[in-house]
C-alpha positions in Angstrom: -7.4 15.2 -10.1 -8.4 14.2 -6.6 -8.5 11.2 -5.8 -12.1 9.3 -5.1 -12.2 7.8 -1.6 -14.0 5.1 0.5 -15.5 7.0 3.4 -15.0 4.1 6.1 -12.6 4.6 8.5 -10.2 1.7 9.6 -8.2 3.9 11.8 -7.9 6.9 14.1 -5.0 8.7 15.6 -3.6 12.1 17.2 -1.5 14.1 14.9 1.9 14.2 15.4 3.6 17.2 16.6 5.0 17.7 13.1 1.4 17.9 11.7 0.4 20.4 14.7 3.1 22.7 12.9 0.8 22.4 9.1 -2.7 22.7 10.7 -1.4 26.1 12.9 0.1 27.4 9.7 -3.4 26.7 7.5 -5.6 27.8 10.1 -3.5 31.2 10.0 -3.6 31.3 6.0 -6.0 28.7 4.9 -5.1 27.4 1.7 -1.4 28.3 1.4 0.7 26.6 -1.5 3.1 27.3 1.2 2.5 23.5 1.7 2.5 22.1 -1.1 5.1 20.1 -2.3 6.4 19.6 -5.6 8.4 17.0 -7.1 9.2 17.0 -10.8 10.7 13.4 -12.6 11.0 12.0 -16.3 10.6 8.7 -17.2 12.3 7.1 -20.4 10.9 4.2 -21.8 8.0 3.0 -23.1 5.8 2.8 -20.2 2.1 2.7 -20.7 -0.2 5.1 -18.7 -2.0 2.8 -16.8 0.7 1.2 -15.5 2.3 4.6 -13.6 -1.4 4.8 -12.2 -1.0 1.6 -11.2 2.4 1.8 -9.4 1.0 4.9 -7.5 -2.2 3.0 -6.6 -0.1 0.3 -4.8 2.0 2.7 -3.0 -1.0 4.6 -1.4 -2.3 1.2 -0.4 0.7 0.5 1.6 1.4 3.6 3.2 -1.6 4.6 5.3 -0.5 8.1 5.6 -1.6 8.7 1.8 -5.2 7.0 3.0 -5.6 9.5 5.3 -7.6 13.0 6.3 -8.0 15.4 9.0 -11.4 15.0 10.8 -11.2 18.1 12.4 -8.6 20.9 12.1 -9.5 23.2 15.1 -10.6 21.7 18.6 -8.2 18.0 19.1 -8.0 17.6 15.4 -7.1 13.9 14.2 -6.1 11.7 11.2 -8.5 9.2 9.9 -7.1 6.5 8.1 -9.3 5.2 5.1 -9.6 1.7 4.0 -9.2 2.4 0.3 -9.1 5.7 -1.9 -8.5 4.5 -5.7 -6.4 6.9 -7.0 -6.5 8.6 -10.3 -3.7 9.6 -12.4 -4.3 13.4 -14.1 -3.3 12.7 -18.1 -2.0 15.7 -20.3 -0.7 14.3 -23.8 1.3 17.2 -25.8 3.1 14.9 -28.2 1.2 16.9 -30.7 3.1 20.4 -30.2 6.6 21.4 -31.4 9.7 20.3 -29.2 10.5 23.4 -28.4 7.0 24.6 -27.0 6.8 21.8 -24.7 8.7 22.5 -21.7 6.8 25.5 -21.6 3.6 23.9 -21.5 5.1 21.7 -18.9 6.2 24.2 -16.7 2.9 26.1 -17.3 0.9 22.7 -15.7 3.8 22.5 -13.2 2.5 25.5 -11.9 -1.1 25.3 -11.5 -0.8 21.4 -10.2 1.7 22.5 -7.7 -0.6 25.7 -6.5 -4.2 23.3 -6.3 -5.6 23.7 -3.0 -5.3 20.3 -0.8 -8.8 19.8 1.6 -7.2 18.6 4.4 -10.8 17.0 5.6 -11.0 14.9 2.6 -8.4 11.8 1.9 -5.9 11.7 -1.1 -3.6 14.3 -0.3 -0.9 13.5 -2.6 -1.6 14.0 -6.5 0.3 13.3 -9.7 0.1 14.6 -12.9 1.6 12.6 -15.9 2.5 14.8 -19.0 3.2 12.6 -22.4 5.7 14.3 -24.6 6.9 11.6 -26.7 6.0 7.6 -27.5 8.9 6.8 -24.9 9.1 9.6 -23.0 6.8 11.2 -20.2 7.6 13.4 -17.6 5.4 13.2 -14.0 4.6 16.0 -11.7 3.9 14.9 -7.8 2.6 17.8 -5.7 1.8 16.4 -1.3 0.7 18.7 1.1 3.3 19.1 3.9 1.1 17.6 6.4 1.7 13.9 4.8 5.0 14.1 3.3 8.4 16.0 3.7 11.6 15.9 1.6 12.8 12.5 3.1 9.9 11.0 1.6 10.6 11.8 -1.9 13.4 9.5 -2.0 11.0 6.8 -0.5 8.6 7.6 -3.3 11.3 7.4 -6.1 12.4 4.0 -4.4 9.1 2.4 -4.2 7.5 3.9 -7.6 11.1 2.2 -9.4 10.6 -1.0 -8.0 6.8 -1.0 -8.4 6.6 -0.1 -12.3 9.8 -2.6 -12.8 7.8 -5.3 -11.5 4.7 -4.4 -13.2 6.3 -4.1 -16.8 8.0 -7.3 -16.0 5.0 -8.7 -15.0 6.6 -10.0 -12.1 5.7 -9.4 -8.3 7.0 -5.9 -6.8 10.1 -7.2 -4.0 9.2 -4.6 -1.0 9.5 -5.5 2.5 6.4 -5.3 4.6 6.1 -1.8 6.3 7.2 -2.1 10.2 5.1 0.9 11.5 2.9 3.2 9.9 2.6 6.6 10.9 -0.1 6.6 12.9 2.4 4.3 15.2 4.3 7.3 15.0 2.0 9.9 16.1 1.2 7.5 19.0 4.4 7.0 20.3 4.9 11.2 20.0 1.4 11.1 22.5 3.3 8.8 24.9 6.3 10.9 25.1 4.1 14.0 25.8 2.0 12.3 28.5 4.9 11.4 30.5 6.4 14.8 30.3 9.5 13.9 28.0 8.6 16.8 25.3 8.3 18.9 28.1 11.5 18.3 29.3 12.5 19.4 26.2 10.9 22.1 25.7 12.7 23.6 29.1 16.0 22.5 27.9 15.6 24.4 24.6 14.1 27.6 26.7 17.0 27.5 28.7 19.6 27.2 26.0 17.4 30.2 24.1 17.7 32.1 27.1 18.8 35.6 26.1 18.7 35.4 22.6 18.1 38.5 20.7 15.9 38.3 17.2 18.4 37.8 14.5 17.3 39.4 11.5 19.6 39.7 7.6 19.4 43.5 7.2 17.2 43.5 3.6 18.4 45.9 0.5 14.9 47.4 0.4 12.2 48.1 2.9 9.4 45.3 3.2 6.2 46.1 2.1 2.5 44.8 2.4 2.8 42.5 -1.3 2.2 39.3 -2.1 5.9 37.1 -1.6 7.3 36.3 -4.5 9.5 32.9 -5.4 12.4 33.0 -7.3 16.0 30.8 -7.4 20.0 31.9 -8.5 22.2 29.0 -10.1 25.8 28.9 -9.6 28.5 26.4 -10.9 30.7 24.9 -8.1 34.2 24.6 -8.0 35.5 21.5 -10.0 36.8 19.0 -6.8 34.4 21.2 -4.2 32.6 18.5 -3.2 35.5 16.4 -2.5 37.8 19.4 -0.5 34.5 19.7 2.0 34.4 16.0 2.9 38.0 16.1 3.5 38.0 19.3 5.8 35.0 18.0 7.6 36.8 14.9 8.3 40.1 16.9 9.4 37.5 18.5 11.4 35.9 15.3 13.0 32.8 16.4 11.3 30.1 15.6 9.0 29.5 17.6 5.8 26.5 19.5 6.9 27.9 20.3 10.2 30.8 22.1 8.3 28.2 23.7 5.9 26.0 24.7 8.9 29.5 26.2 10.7 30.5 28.2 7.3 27.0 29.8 6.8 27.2 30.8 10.4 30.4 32.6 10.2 29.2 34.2 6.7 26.0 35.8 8.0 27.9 37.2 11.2 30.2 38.5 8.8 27.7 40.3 6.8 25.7 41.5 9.5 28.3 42.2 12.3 26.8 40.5 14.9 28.0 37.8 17.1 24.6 36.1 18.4 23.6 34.5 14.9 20.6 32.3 15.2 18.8 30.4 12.3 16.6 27.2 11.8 17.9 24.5 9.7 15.7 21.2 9.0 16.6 17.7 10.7 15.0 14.8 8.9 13.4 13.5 12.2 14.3 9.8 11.4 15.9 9.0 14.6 14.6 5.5 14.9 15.4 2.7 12.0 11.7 1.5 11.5 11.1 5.1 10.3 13.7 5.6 7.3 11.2 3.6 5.3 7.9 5.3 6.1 6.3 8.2 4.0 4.9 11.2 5.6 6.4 14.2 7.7 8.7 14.0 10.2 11.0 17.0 9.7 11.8 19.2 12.6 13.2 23.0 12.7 16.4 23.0 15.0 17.9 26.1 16.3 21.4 26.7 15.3 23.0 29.5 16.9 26.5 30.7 17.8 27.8 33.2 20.7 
């Protein structure tokens, strides 16, 4: 269910180079679930309906990025921020059906939530779905496009929804620091950067380190055809102590986890393929700056990782 806005606009500012990367992509294939995200959680507990709308209202009220739209996405598109949207919580209650029919119902309103198209020219671009399965038990389903929210921001989400609904069953007052930037801020400081030529430096320093770097390419099993892509995910149980054994070679190592992780995929895929000049992107969360750890909205950024 979309949520209902309040068509005055408080604020205006560029997009950020991050959101550049979502409006090329939808202008190529307008529409795509490619950038939706979905979060799945369940709640325990008796926690009445209204008060989950509630806790969601309060967050899009202080976090501007969930106020905002695109006002144009072709010719110097930018983001509007709105002065209020009240948001609306969609309600499915299937306490009526048999246990073991639920989580396919669930799963089945998983999917179409998660697939909704998002109109990036109208505000609200977050949604949540709550699904009742039991007096004490409900399970939500969050679905953002990419545009105004990344992984990072999930755990911001979790944080302030916890301490939100806490407060509100409590009927006490929800204990959140004020916000030191929002992300217009961001997108702003991004503009500065580019008008004095810093991203541009960058640009050239990445262009020469790319220099001479073939297309890397994981030979496929079957030829690709014209079809529409389809999703799919493999489980596997890790080793009992795995965990453990990494940090302590990535220590040995003088580094982090990920940067051992990164290092072994590396030397895997130039096993399997034979080649030496292995290039990939991996995601950095972007949050180089402390005033932007608590902030909601997208700030992810594909990094090259290659080895010679």
């Amino acid at each position: 269910m979309k949520a209902q806005e309040d068509t005055a606009v408080i604020a205006r500012f560029p997009v950020s180079v991050n959101q550049q990367r979502c409006l090329v992509m939808e202008q190529v294939s307008p529409g795509t679930k490619g950038l939706n995200l979905a979060v799945r959680w369940e709640i325990r507990g008796a926690v009445p309906d209204d008060l989950v709308e509630e806790a969601f209202q309060r967050i899009t009220d202080r976090h501007e990025i969930l106020r905002s739209r695109f006002g144009s996405l072709d010719k110097d598109p930018q983001q509007e921020v709105l002065g209020h949207i009240a948001f609306r919580l969609a309600r499915f209650d299937i306490r009526a059906m048999p246990g073991p029919d639920q989580e396919a119902r669930i799963r089945a309103i998983a999917v179409e939530h998660a697939a909704e198209r998002f109109e990036l020219t109208a505000a609200g671009l977050m949604r949540v779905a709550l699904v009742r399965t039991g007096q004490d038990r409900v399970t939500l389903l969050i679905a953002a496009h990419n545009s105004v929210f990344d992984g990072f921001s999930i755990g911001i989400l979790g944080h302030e929804f916890g301490t939100i609904l806490a407060a509100l069953i409590a009927g006490e007052k929800p204990d959140l620091p004020p916000l030191p930037l929002q992300y217009g801020d961001y997108a702003l400081w991004q503009q500065d950067l580019d008008r004095c030529g810093t991203l541009a430096a960058e640009a050239e320093i990445w262009a020469d380190h790319l220099q001479g770097m073939t297309y890397f390419e994981v030979p496929g099993d079957y030829s690709r055809r014209r079809v529409p892509p389809a999703s799919g995910s493999v489980g596997r149980d890790l080793p009992a102590g795995f965990e453990q054994r990494s940090a302590e070679a990535a220590r040995q190592n003088d580094a982090s986890v990920f940067a051992l992780g990164t290092a072994a995929v590396t030397a895997a895929l130039a096993r399997f393929t034979g080649r030496q000049d292995v290039s990939y992107a991996i995601q950095i969360a972007g949050r180089d700056e402390s005033d932007l750890e608590p902030l909601i909205g997208i700030f992810t950024n594909p990094l090259v990782c290659f080895a010679l």
